[in-house]
N, CA, C and O atoms as a GROMACS GRO file, in nm:
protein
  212
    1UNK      N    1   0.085  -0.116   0.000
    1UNK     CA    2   0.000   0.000   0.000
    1UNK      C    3   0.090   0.123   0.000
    1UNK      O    4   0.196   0.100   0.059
    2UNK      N    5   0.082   0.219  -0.038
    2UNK     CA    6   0.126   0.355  -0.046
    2UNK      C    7   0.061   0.437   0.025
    2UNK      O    8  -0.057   0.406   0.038
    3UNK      N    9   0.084   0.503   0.063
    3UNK     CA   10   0.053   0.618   0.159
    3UNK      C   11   0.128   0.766   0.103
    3UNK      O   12   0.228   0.774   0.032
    4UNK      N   13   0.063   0.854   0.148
    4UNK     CA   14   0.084   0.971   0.128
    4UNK      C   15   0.258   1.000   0.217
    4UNK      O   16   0.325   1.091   0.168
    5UNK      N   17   0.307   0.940   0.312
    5UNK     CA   18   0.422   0.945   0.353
    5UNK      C   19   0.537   0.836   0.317
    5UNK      O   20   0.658   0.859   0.320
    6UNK      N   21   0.464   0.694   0.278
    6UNK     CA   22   0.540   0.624   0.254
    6UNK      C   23   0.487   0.510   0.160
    6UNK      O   24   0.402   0.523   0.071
    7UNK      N   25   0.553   0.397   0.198
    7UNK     CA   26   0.480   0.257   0.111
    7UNK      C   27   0.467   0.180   0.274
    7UNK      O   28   0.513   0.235   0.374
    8UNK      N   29   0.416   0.079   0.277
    8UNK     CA   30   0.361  -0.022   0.347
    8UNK      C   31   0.349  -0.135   0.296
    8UNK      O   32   0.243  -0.163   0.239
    9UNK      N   33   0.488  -0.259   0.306
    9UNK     CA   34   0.466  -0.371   0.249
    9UNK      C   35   0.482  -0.475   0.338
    9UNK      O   36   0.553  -0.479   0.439
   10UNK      N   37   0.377  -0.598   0.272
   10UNK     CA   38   0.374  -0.721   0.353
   10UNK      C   39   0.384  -0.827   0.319
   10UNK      O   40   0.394  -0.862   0.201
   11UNK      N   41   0.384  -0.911   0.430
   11UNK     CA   42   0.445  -1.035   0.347
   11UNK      C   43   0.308  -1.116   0.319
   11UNK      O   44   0.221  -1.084   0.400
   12UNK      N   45   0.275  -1.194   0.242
   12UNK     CA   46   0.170  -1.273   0.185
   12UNK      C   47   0.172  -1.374   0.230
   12UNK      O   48   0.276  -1.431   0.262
   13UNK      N   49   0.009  -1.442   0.249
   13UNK     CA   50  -0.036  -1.558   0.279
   13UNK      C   51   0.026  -1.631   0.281
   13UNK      O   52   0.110  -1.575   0.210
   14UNK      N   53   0.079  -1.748   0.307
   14UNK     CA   54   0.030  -1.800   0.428
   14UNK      C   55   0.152  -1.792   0.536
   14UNK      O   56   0.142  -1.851   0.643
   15UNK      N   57   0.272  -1.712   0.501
   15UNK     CA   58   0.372  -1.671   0.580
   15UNK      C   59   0.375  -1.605   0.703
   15UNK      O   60   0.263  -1.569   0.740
   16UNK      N   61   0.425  -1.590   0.744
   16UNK     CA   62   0.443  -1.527   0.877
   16UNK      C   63   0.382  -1.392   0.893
   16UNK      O   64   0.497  -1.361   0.864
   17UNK      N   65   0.312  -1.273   0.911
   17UNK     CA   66   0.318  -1.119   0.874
   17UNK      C   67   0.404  -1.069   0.946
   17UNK      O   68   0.418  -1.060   1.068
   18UNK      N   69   0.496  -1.017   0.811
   18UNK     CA   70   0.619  -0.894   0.881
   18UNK      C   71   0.563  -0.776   0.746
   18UNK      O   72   0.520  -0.787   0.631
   19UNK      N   73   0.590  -0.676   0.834
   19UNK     CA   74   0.530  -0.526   0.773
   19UNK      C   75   0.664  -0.465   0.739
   19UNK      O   76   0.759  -0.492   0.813
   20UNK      N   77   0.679  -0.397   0.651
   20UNK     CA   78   0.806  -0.295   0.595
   20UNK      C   79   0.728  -0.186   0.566
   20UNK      O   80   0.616  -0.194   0.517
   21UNK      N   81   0.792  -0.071   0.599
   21UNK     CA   82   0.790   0.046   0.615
   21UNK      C   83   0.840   0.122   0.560
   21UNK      O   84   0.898   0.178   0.653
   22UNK      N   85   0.884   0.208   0.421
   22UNK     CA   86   0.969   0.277   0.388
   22UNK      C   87   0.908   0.384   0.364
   22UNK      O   88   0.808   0.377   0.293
   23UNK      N   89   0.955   0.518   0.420
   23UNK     CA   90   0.936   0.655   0.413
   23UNK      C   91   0.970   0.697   0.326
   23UNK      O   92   1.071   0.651   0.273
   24UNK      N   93   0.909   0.791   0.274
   24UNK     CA   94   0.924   0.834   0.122
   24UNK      C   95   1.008   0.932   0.113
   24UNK      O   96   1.058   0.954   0.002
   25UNK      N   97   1.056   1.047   0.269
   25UNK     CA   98   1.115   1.116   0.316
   25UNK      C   99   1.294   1.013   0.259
   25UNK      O  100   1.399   1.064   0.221
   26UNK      N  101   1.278   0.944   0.266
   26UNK     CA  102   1.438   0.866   0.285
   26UNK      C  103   1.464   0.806   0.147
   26UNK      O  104   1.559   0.732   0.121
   27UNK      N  105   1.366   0.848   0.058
   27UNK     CA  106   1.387   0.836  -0.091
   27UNK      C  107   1.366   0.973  -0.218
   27UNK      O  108   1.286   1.066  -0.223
   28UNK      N  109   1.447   0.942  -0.285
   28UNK     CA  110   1.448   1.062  -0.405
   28UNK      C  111   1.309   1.023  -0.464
   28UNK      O  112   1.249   0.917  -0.445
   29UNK      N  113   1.269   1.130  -0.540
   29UNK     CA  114   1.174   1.117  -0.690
   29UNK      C  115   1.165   0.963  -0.708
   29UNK      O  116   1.083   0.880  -0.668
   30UNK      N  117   1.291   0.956  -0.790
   30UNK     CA  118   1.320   0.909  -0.886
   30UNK      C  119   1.300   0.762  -0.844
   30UNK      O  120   1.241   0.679  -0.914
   31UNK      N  121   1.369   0.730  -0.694
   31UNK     CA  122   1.371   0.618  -0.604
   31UNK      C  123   1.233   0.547  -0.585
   31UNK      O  124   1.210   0.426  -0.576
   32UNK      N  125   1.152   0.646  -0.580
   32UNK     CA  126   0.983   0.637  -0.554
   32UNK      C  127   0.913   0.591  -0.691
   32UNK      O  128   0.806   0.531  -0.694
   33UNK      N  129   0.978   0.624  -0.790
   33UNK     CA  130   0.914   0.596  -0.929
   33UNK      C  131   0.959   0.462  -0.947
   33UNK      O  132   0.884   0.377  -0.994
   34UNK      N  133   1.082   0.436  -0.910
   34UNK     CA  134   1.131   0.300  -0.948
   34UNK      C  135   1.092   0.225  -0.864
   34UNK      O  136   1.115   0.117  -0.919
   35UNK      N  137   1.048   0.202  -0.766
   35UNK     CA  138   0.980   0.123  -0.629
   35UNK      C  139   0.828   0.134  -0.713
   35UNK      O  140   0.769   0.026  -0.720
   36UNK      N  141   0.768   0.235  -0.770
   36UNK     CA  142   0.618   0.183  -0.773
   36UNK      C  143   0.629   0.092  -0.936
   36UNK      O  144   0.538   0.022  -0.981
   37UNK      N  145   0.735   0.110  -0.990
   37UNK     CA  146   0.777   0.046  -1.040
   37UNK      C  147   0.733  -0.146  -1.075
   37UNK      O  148   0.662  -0.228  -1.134
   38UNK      N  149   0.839  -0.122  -0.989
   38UNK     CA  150   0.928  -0.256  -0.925
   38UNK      C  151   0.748  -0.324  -0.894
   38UNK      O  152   0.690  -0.391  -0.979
   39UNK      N  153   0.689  -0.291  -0.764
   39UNK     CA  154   0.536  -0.301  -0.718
   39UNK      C  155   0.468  -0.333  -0.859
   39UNK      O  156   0.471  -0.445  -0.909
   40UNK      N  157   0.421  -0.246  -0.905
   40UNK     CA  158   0.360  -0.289  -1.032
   40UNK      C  159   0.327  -0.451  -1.126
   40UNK      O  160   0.226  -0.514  -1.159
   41UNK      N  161   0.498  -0.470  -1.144
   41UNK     CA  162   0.556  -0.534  -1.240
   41UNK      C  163   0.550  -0.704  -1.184
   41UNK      O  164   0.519  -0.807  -1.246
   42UNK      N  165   0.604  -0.676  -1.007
   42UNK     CA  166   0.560  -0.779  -0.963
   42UNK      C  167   0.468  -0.859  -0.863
   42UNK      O  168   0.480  -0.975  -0.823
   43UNK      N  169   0.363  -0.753  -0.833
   43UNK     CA  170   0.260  -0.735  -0.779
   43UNK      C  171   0.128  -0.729  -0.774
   43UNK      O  172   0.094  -0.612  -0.791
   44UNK      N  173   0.014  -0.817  -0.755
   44UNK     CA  174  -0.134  -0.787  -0.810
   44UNK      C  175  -0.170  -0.715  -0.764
   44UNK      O  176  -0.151  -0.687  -0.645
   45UNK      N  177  -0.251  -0.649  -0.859
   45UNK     CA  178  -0.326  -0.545  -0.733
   45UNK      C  179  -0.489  -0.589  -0.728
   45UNK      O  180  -0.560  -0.668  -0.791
   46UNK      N  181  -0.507  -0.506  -0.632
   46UNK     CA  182  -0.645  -0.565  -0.538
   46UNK      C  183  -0.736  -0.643  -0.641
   46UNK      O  184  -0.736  -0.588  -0.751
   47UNK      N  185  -0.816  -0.760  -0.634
   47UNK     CA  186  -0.912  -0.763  -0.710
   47UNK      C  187  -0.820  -0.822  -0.855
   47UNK      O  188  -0.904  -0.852  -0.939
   48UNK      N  189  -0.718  -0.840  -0.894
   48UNK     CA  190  -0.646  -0.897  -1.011
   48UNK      C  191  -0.581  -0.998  -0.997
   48UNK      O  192  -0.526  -1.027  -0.891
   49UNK      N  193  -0.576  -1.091  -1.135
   49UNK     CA  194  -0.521  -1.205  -1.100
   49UNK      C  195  -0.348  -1.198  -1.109
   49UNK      O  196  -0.307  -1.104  -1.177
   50UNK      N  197  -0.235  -1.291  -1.045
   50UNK     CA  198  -0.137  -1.246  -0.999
   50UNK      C  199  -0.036  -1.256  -1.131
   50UNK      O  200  -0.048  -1.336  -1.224
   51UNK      N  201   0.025  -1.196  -1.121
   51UNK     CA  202   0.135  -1.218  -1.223
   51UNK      C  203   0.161  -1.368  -1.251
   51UNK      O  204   0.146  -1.445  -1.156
   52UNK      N  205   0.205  -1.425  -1.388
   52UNK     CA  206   0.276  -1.537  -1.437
   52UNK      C  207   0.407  -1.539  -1.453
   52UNK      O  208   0.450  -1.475  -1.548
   53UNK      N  209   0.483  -1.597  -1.384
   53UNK     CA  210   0.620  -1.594  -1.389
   53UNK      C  211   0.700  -1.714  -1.459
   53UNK      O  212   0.823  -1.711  -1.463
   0.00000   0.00000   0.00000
């Protein structure tokens, strides 16, 4: 999830939940474009079926 201050990532079913936190304060532009990136490419989003790898 993204947030207006940061991202909010977790770990998936049926694993353990550990939460990551990265402040957007502690990243450039550019850092932030390539992270939603990165999210995108290997990530479903809500309601979609998951990437094929």
């Amino acid at each position: 999830m993204e947030t207006a201050a940061g991202f909010v990532l977790l770990t998936p079913a049926p694993y353990l939940l550990v939460a990551h936190y990265l402040p957007k304060r502690a990243m450039c532009r550019d850092d932030t474009d390539r992270l939603r990136g990165t999210l995108d490419r290997h990530l479903p989003r809500h309601g979609a079926r998951p990437p094929q790898h």
